[in-house]
GUNULUM-205745 format. One record per atom (N, C-alpha, C, CB): residue in three letters; x, y, z. Coordinates in steps of 0.001 Angstrom, whole numbers, plus 500000, padded with zeros to 6 digits. Atoms other than C-alpha are relative to their C-alpha. Glycine has a CB too. Example, Ala and Ser with C-alpha at 12.3 -4.5 7.8 and 13.67 -1.06 7.14 Angstrom:
2
ala500890498810500000ala512300495500507800ala500900501200500000ala499008500027501246ser499180498810499940ser513670498940507140ser499230501090500730ser500414500462498585
//
This chain:
62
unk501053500675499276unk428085425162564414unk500608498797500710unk498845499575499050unk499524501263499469unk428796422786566862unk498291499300501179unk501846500517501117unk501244500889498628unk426298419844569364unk500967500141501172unk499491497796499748unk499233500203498933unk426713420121572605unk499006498910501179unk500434501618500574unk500718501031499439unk425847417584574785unk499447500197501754unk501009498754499784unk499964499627498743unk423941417514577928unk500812500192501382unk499422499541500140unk499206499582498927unk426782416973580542unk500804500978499421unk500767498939500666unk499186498532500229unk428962419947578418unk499397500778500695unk500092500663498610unk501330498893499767unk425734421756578967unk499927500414501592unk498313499181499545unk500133500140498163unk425332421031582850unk501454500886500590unk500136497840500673unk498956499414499665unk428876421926583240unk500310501820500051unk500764499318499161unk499764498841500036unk429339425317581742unk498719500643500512unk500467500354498748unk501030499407499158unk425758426383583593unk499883499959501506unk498936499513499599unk499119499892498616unk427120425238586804unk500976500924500366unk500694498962500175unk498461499289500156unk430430427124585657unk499509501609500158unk500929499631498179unk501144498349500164unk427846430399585147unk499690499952501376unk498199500017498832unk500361499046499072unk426254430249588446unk500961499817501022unk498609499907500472unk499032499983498757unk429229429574590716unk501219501330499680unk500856498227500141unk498874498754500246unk431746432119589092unk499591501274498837unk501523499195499356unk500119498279501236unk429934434417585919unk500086499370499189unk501153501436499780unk500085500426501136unk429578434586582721unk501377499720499195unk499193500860499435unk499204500110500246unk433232434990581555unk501081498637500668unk500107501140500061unk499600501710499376unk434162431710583833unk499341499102498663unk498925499443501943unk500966501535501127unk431517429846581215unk500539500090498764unk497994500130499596unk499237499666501329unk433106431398578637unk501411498832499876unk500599501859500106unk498699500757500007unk436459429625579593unk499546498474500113unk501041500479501291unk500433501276499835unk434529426488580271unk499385499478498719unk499083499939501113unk500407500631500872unk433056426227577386unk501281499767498581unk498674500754499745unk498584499541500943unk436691426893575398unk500780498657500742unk500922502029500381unk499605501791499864unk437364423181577282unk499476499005499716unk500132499497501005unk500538501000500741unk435325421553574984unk500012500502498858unk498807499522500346unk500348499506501833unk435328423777571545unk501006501316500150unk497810500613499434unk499051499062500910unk437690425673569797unk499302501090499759unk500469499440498628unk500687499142500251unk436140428801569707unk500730501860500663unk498612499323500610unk499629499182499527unk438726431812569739unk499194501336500380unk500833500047499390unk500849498688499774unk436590434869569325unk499141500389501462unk498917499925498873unk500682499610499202unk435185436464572095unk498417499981500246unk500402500871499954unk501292499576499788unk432108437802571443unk499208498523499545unk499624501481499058unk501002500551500261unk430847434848569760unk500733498232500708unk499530500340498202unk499614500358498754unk432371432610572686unk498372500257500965unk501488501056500468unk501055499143498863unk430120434976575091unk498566499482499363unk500151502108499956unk501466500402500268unk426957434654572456unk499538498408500452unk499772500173498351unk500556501236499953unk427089430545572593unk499837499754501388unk500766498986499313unk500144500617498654unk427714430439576371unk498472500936500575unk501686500293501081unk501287499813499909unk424447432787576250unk498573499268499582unk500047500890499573unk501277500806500551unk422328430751574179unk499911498923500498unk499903499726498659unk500308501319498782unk423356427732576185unk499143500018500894unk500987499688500872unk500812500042498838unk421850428765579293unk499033500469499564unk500369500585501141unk501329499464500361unk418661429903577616unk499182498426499839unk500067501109498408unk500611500954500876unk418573426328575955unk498801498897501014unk501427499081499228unk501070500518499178unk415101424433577461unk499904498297499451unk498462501015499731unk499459501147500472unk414970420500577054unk498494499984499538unk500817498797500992unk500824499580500667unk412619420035574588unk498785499279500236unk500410500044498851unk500847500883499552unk408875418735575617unk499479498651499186unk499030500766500298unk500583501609500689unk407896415164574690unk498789499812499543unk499971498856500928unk501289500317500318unk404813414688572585unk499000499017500819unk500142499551498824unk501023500316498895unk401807413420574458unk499923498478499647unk498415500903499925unk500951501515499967unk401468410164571900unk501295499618500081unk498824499277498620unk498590500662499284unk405351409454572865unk499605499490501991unk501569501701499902unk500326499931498810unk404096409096576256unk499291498341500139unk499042501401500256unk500638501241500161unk402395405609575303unk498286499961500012unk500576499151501127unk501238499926499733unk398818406751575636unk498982500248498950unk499932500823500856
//
């Protein structure tokens, strides 16, 4: 398990839509140690799925 932080995040989803998924793969292998392939491929999938999470209404001050 690793955090990844929003500019990692920005990066390797930039890295996805300018060159593919196997580009994000390598992009994300410049921030985490992560020989394996397939589960390489799964995290740079679940990345770009990941949604920023909505802010409760009484965080809002109201």
């Amino acid at each position: 398990m690793f955090t990844v932080s929003e500019d990692e995040r920005a990066a390797i989803c930039r890295t996805y839509e300018e060159s593919g998924e196997w580009a994000a793969v390598a992009e994300l292998r410049r921030y985490f140690s992560i020989e394996d392939n397939q589960s390489a491929l799964y995290a740079v999938r679940s990345i770009l799925r990941w949604r920023p999470a909505s802010v409760p209404p009484s965080s809002l001050g109201g």
